[in-house]
C-alpha positions as CSV (number, residue, x, y, z in Angstrom):
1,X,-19.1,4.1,-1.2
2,X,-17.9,3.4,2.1
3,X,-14.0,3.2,2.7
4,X,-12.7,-0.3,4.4
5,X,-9.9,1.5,4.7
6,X,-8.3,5.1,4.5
7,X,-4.8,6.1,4.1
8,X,-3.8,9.4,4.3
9,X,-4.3,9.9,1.3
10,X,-6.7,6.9,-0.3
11,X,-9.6,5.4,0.5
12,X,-10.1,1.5,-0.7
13,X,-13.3,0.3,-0.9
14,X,-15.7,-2.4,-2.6
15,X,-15.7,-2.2,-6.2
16,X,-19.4,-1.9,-7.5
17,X,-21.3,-1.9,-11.2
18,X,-20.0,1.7,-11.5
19,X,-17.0,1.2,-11.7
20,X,-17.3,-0.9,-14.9
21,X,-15.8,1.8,-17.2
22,X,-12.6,2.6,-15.0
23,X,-12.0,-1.2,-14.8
24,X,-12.4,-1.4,-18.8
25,X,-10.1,1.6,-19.1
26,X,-7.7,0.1,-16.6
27,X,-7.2,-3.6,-18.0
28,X,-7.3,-2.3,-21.5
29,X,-3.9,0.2,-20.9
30,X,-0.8,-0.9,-22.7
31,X,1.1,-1.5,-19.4
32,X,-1.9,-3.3,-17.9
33,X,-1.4,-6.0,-21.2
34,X,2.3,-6.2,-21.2
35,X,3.3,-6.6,-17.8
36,X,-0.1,-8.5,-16.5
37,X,-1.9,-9.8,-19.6
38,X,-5.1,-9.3,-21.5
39,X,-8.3,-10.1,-19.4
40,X,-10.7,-10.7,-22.3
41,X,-12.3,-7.6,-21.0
42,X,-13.6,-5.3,-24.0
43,X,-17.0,-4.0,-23.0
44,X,-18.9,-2.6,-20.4
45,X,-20.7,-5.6,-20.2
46,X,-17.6,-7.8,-19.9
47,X,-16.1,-5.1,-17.0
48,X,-19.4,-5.2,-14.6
49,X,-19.0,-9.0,-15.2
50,X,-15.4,-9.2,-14.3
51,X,-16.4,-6.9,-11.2
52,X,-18.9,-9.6,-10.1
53,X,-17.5,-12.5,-11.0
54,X,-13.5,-11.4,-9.6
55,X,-14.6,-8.5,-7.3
56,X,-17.7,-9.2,-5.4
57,X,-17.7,-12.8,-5.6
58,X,-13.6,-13.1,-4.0
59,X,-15.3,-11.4,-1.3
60,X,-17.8,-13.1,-0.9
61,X,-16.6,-16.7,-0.8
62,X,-13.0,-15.9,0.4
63,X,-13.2,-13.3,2.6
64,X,-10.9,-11.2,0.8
65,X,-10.2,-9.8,-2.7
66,X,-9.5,-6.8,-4.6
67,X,-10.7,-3.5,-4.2
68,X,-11.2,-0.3,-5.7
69,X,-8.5,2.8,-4.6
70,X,-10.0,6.2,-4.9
71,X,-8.9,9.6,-3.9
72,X,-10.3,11.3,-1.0
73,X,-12.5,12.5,-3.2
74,X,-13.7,10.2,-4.3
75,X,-11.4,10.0,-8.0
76,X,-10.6,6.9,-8.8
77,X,-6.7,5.7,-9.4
78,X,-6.8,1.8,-9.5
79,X,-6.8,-1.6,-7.8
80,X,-5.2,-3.5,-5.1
81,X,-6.1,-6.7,-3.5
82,X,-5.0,-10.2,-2.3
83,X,-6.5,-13.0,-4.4
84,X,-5.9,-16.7,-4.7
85,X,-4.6,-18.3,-7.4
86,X,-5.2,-21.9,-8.5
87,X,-1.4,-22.0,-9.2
88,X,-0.2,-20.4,-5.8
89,X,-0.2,-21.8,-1.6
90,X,-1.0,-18.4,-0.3
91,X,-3.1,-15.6,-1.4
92,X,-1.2,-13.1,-3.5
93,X,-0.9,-9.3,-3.6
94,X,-1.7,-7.9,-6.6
95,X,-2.3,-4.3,-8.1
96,X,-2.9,-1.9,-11.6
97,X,-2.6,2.1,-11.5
98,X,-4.7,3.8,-14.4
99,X,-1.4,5.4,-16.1
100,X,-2.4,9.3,-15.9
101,X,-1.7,8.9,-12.0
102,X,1.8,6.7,-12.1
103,X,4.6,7.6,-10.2
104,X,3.0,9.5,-7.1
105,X,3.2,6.6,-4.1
106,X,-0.3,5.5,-4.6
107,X,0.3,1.8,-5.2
108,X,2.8,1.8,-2.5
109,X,0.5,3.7,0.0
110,X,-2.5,1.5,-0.8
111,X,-0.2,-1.9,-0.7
112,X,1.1,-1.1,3.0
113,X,-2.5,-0.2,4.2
114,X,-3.7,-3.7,2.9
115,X,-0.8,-5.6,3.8
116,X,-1.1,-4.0,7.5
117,X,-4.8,-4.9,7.5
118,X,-4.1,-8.7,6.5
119,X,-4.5,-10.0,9.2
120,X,-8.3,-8.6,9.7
121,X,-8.9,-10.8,6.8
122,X,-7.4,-14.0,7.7
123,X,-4.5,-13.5,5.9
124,X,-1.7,-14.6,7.3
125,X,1.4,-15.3,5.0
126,X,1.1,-12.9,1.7
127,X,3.0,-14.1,-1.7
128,X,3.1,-11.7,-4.7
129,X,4.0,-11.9,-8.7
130,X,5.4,-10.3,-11.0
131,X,6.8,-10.2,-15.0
132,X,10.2,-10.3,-14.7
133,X,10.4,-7.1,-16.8
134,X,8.1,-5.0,-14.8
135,X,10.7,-3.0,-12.7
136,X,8.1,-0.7,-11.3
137,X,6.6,-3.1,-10.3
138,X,9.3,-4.9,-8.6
139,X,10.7,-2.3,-7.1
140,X,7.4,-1.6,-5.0
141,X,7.3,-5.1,-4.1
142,X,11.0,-4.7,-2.2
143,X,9.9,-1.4,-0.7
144,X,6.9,-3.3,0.6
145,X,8.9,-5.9,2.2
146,X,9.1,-8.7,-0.1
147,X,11.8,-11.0,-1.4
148,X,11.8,-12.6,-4.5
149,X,12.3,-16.5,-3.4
150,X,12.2,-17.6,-7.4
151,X,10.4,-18.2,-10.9
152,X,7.4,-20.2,-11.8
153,X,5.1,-20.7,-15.1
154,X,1.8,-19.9,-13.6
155,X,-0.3,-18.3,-16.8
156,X,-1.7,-20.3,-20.1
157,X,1.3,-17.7,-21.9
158,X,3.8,-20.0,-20.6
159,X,6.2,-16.6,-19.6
160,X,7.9,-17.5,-16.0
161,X,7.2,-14.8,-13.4
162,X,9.0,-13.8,-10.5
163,X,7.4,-15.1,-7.3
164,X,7.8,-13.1,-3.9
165,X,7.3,-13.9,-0.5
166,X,6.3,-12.0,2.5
């Protein structure tokens, strides 16, 4: 489980089959529904499937994608990543905390470490969304750096997002 990169306190690194029942956990979470929607995701099955068809295979083909954030020790708190979107120009930041470990700078701290290491990756204009009622959310977004340059319908659900730029 090698880290592709380390914080001071994170490590983010590939996501592999074993993390199939964190990701189920993680997409399955109240907030994870409201704010970014329901993946279809219900089974272990489904979650190593998601991993290889969203994880691996971004990778893969794009260069770039999401990856798993751990702990130094290897505990893992949640995703963050850049992936492209039919519906957006430029890739687009994107992240999920399992809730027990909210609120201590994680998202924030893994964000900035990806966001300095675009570039590594090809990357080099960054956009970001966001439901217009996730505050948390948002309010990491602005700490990050972004704007919010407007609104757009992106999802089958019809519910505008906020659209940021970097």
């Amino acid at each position: 489980m090698n880290a592709v990169i380390k914080t001071k306190r994170l490590l983010l690194r590939y996501a592999n089959e074993h993390d199939a029942a964190m990701l189920l956990n993680l997409v399955n979470q109240p907030n994870f529904i409201k704010y970014i929607g329901d993946k279809g995701i219900y089974t272990l099955s489904d979650a190593k499937n998601y991993i290889e068809q969203s994880f691996i295979a971004s990778h893969k083909h794009q260069g770039f994608g999401p990856y798993i954030i751990t702990l130094h020790s290897g505990e893992v708190v949640g995703i963050v990543g850049f992936y492209k979107r039919k519906a957006l120009q430029l890739p687009d930041l994107g992240f999920a905390l399992l809730t027990h470990y909210e609120k201590n700078g994680y998202i924030f701290e893994a964000a900035k470490a990806l966001l300095q290491s675009r570039h590594t990756l090809g990357i080099k204009q960054v956009s970001a969304i966001c439901a217009a009622n996730n505050t948390a959310s948002q309010c990491v977004l602005l700490k990050l750096g972004f704007n919010m340059i407007g609104k757009a319908v992106i999802n089958d659900d019809k519910t505008a997002v906020n659209i940021y730029g970097y």
